[in-house]
N, CA and C of each residue as an Amber inpcrd file, in Angstrom:
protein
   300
 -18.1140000 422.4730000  55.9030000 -17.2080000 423.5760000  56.1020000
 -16.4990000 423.5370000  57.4650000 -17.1580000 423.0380000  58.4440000
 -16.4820000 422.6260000  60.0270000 -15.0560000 422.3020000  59.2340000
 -15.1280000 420.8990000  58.9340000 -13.4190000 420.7250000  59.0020000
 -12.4580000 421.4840000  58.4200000 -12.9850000 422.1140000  57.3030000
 -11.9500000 423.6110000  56.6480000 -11.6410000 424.8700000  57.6670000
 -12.3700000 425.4380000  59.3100000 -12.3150000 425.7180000  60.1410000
 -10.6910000 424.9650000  60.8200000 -11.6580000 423.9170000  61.1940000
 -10.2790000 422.9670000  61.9680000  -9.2020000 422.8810000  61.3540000
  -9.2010000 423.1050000  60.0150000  -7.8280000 422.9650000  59.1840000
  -6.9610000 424.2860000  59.3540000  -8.0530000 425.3260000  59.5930000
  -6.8590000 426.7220000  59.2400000  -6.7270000 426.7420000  60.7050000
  -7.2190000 426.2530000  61.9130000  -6.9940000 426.1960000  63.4120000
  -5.8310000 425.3750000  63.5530000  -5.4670000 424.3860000  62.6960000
  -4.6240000 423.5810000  63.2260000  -3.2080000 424.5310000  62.2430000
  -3.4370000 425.2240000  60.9890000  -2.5050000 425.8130000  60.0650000
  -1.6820000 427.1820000  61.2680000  -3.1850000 427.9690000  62.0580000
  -2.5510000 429.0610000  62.9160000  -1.6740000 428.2710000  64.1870000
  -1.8600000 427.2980000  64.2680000  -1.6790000 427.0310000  65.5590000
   0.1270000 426.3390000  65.5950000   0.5330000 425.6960000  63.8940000
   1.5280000 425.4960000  63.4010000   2.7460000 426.7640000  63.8670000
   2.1270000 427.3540000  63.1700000   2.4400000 428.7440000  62.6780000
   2.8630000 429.3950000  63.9360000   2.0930000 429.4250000  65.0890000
   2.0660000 429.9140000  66.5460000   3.6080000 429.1640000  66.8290000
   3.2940000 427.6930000  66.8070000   4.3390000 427.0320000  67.5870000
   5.9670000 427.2350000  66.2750000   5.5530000 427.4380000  65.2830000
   7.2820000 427.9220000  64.7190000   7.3890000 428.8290000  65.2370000
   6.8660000 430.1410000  65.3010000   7.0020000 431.9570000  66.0060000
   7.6320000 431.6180000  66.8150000   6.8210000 430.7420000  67.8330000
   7.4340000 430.2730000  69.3500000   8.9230000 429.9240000  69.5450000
   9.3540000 429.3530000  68.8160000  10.6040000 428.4680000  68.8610000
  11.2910000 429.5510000  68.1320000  10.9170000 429.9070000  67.1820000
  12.0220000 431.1760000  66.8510000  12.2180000 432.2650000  67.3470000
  11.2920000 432.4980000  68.2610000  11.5100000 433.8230000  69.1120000
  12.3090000 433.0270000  70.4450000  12.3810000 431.9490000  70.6770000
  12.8880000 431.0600000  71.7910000  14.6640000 431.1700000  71.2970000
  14.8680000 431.1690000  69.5740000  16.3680000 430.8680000  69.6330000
  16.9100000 431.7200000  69.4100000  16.1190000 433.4000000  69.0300000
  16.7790000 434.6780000  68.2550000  17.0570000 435.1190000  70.1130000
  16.0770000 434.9020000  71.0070000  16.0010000 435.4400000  72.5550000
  17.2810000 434.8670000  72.9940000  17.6020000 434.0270000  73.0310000
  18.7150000 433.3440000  73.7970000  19.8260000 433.7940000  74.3700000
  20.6200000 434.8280000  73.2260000  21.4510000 435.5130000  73.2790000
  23.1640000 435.0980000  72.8860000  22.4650000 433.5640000  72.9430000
  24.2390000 433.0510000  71.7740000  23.9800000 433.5410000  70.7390000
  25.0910000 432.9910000  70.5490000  25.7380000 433.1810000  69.0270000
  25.1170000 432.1970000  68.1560000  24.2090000 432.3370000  67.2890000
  23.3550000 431.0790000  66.2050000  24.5790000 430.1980000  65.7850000
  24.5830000 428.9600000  65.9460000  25.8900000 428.1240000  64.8000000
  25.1030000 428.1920000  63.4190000  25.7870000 427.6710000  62.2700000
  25.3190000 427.5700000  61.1670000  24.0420000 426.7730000  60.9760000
  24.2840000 425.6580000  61.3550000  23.1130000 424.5130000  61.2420000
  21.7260000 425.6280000  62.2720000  22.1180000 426.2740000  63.3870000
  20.7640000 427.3420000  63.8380000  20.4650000 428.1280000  63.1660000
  21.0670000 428.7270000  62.2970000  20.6580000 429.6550000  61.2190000
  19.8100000 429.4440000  60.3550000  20.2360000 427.8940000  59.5880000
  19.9380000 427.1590000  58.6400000  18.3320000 426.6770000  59.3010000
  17.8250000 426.5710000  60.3870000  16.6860000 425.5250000  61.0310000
  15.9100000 427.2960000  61.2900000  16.3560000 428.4340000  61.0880000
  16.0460000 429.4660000  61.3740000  14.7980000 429.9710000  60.1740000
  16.4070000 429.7540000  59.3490000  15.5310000 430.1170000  57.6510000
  14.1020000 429.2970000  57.3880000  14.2720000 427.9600000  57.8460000
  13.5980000 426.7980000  57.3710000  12.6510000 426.9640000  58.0710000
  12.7390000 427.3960000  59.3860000  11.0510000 428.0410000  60.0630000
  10.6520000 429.1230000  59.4070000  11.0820000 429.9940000  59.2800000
  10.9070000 431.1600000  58.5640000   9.6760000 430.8310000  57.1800000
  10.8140000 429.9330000  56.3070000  10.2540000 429.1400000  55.0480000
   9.0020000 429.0820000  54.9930000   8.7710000 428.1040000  56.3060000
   7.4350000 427.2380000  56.7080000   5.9550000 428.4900000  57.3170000
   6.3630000 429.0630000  57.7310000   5.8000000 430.1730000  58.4510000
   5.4630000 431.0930000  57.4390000   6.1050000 431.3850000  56.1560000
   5.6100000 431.8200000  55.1090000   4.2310000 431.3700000  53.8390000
   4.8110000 430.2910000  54.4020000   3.7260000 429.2000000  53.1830000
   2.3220000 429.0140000  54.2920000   2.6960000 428.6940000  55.0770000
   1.2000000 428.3460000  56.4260000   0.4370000 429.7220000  56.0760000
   1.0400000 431.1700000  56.1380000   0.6330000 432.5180000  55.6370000
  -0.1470000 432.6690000  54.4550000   0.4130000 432.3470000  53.2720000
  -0.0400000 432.2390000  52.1880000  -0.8880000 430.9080000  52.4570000
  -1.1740000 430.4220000  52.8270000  -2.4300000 429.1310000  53.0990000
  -3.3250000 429.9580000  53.4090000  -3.5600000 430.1310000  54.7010000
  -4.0920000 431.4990000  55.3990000  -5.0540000 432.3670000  54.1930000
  -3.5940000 433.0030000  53.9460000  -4.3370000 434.2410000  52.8810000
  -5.3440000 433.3430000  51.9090000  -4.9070000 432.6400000  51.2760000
  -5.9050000 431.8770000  50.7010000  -7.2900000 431.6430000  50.8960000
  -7.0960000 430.8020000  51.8830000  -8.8810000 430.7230000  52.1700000
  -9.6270000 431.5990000  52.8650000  -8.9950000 432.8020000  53.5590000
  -9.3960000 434.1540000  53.7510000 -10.2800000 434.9340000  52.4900000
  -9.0120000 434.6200000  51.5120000  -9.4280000 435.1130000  49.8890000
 -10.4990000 434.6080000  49.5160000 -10.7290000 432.7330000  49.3180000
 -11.4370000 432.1600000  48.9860000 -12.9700000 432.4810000  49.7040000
 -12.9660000 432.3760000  50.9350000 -14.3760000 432.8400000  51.6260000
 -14.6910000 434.0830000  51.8280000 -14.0920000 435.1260000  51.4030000
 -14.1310000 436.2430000  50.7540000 -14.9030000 436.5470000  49.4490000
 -14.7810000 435.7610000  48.9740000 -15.2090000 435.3860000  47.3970000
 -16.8280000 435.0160000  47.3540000 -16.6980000 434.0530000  47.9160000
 -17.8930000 433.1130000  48.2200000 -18.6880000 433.6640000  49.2760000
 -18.3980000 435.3220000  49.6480000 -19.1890000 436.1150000  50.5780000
 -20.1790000 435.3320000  51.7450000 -19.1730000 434.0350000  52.5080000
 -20.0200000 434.2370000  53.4500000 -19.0510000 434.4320000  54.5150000
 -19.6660000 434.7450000  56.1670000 -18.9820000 435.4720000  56.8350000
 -18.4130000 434.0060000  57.7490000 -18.1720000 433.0100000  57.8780000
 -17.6120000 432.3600000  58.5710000 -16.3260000 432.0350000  59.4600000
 -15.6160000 431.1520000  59.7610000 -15.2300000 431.3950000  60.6860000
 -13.5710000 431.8150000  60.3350000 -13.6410000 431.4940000  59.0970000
 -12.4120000 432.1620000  58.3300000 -12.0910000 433.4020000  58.4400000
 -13.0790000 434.5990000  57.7830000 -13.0040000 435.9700000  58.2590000
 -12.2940000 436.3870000  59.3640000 -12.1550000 435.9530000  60.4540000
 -11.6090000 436.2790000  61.8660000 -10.3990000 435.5310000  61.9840000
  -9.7760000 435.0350000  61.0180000  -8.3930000 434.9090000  60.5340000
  -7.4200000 436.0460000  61.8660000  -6.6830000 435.9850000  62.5940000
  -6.0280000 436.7960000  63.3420000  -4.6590000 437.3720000  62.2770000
  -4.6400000 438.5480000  62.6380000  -3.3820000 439.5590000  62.2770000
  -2.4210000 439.6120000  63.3910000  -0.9650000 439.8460000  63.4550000
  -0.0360000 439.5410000  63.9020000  -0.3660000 441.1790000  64.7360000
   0.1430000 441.2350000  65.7560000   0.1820000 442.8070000  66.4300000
   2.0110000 442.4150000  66.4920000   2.3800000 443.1080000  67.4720000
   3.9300000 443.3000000  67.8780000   3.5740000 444.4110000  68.9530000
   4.0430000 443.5480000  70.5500000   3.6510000 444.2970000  71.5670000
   5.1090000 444.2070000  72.4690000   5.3930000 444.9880000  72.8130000
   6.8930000 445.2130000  73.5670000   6.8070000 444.8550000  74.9230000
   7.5970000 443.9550000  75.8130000   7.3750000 442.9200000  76.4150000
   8.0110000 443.4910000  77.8000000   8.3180000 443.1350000  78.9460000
   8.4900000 443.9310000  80.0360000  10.0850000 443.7900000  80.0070000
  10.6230000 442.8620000  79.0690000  12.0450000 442.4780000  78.9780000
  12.6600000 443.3440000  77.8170000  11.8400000 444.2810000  77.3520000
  12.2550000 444.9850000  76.1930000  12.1720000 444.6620000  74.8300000
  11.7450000 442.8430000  74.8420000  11.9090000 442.5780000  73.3870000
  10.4310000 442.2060000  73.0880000  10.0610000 442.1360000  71.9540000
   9.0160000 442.4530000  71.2320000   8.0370000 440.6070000  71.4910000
   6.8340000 441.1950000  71.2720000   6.0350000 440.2090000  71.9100000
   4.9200000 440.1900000  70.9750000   5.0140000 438.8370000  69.8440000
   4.0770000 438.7680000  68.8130000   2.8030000 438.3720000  69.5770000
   1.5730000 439.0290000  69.2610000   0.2760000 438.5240000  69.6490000
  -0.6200000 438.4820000  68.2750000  -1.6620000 437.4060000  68.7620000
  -2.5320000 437.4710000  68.1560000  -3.8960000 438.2040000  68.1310000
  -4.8960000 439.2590000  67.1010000  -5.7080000 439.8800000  67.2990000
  -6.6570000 439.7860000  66.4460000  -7.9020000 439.0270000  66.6390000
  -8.7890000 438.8550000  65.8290000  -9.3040000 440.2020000  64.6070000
  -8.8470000 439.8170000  63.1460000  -9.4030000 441.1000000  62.3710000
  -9.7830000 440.4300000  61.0070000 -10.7280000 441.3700000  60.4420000
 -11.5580000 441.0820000  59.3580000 -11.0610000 441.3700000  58.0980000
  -9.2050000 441.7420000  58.1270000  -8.3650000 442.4050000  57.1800000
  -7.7810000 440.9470000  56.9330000  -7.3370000 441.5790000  55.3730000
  -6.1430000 440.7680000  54.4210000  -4.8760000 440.2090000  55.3080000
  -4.2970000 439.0390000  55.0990000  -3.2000000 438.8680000  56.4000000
  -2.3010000 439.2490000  55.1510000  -2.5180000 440.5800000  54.2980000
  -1.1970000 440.5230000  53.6670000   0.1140000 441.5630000  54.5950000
  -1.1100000 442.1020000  55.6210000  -0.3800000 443.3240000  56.3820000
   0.7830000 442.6420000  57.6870000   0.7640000 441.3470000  57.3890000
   1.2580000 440.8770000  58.6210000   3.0160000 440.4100000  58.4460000
């Protein structure tokens, strides 16, 4: 079960670094060109499915009632940043990531 751990560590950590970059190109304050829009959606895309991965084996070891290291799956907060714009964190919880 270790490496199914390391797998959803390396799935959040994906997931972290798209957020990152998309909060890096919505912050900027140009104007998106098309092709940024388009690489926008496509993180977006990706960041959806890594989620539903997520939810999955949340579900799955849910099932299989044991408490491992899955359970502590992190939920998205949204914390407002000293620049005014919003500041995704991560917060360890024992809930469905459907709330996120």
């Amino acid at each position: 079960m270790p490496q199914q751990g390391d797998d959803m560590v390396a799935v959040r950590r994906e997931m972290l670094d798209l957020l990152r970059e998309q909060m890096e190109v919505l912050d900027s304050g140009l104007e998106l060109t098309d092709g940024q829009l388009r690489e926008c959606f496509d993180r977006h895309g990706r960041v959806q499915e890594l989620r539903e991965k997520l939810q999955a084996a949340v579900d799955e070891e849910s099932k299989n009632g044991s408490s491992g290291e899955l359970n502590s799956v992190g939920a998205s907060t949204v914390k407002p940043s000293a620049r005014g714009s919003s500041v995704h964190t991560i917060e360890p919880r024992r809930e469905s990531l459907a709330n996120l």
